[in-house]
C-alpha positions as CSV (number, residue, x, y, z in Angstrom):
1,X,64.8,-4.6,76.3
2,X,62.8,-5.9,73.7
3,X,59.5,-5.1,75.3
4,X,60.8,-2.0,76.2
5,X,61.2,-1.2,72.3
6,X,57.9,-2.8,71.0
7,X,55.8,-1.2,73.7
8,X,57.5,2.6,72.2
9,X,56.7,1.5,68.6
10,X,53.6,0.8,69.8
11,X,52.8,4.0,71.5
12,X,54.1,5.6,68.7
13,X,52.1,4.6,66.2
14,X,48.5,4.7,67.8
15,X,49.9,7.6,70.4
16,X,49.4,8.1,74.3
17,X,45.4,8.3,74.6
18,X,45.4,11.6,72.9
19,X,44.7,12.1,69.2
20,X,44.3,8.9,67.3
21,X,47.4,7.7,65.0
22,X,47.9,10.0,61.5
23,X,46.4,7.6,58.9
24,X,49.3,5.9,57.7
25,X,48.1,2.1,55.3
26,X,51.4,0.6,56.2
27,X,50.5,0.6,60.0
28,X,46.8,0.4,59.7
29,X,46.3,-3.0,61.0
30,X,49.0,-2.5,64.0
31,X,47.8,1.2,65.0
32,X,43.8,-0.1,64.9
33,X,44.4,-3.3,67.2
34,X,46.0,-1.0,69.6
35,X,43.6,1.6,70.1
36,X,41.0,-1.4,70.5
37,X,42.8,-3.4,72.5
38,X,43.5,-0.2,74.9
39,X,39.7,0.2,74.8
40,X,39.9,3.6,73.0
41,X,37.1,3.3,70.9
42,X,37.0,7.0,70.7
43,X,40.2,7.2,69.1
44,X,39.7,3.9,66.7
45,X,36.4,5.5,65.5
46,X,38.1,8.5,64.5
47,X,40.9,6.9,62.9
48,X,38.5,4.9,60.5
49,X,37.1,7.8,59.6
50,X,40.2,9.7,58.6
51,X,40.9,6.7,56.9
52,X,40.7,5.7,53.5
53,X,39.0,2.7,52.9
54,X,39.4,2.5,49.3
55,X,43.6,3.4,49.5
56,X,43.8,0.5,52.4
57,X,42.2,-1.9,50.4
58,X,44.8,-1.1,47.2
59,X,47.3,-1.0,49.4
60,X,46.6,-4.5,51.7
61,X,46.2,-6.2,47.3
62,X,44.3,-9.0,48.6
63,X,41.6,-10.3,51.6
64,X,38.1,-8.6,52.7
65,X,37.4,-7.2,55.8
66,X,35.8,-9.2,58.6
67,X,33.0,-7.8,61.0
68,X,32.2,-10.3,64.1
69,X,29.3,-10.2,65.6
70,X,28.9,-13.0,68.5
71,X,29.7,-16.2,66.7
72,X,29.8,-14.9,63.3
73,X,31.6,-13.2,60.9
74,X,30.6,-11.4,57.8
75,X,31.9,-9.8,55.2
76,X,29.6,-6.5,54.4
77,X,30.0,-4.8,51.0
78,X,31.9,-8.1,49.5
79,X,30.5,-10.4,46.9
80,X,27.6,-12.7,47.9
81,X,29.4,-15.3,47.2
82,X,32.3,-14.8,49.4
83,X,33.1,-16.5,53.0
84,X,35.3,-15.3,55.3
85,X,38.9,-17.2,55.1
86,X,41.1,-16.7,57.5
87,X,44.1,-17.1,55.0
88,X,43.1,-14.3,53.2
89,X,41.1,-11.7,55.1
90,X,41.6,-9.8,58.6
91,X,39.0,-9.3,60.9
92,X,38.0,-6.3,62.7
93,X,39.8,-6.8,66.4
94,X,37.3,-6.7,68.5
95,X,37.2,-6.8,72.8
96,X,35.0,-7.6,75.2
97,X,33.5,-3.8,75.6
98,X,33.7,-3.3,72.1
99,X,30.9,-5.4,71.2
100,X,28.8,-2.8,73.0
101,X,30.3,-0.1,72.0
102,X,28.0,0.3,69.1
103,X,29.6,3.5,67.5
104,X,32.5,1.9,67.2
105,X,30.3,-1.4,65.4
106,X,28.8,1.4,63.1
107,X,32.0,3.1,61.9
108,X,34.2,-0.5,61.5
109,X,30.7,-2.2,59.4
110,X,31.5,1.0,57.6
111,X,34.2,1.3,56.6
112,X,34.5,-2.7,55.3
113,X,31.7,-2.0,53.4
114,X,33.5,0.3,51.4
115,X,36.7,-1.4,52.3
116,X,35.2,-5.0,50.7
117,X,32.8,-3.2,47.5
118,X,36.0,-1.5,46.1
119,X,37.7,-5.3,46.6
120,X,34.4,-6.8,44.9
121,X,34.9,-4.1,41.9
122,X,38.2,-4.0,41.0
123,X,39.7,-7.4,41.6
124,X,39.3,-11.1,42.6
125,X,40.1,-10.9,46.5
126,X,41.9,-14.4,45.7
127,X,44.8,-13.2,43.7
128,X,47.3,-10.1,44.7
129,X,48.7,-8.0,42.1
């Protein structure tokens, strides 16, 4: 019964292969990893894009953004300084296909970039408000 529920919640927030998920910051995260993990990168690229990077990031208080790309992780847009740390930041999810897929590569180094320069700007990714 329990998968039963989670597996509607889930459809519900990132939708039946249609249209992406409404923008919503409170089930960013959740409604992103489910379009990628269902390998609709379609649907994930269009729901960065209607999303706002710079509302996410006051709204997540804390953490950077984390691209992968084969071993390696990276932070565009952030201080030079900072290192990925798995206590504080959240990386892109990412699948197999994805790595190929490079407009979805394009639109997710995108919007951390933003994501991670409004972080740099306004606060100290170490310390929520």
């Amino acid at each position: 019964m329990r998968l039963l529920l989670f597996s509607f919640s889930l459809l519900t927030l990132v939708g039946c292969g249609g249209a992406p998920a409404k923008y919503d910051p409170a089930n960013f995260r959740t409604a992103l990893e489910g379009m990628v993990q269902g390998a609709e990168y379609n649907n994930a690229i269009d729901y960065l894009q209607s999303a706002d990077a710079k509302r996410q990031a006051d709204h997540d208080k804390t953490g950077y953004l984390a691209i992968g790309r084969g071993a390696d992780l990276f932070l565009p847009g952030s201080n030079v300084d900072a290192e990925y740390d798995a206590t504080r930041d959240w990386k892109f999810p990412l699948a197999p296909e994805s790595v190929d897929d490079m407009g979805w590569q394009e639109a997710a180094t995108q919007f951390a970039e933003t994501y991670n320069n409004h972080r740099s700007l306004n606060e100290s990714p170490h310390n929520a408000n």
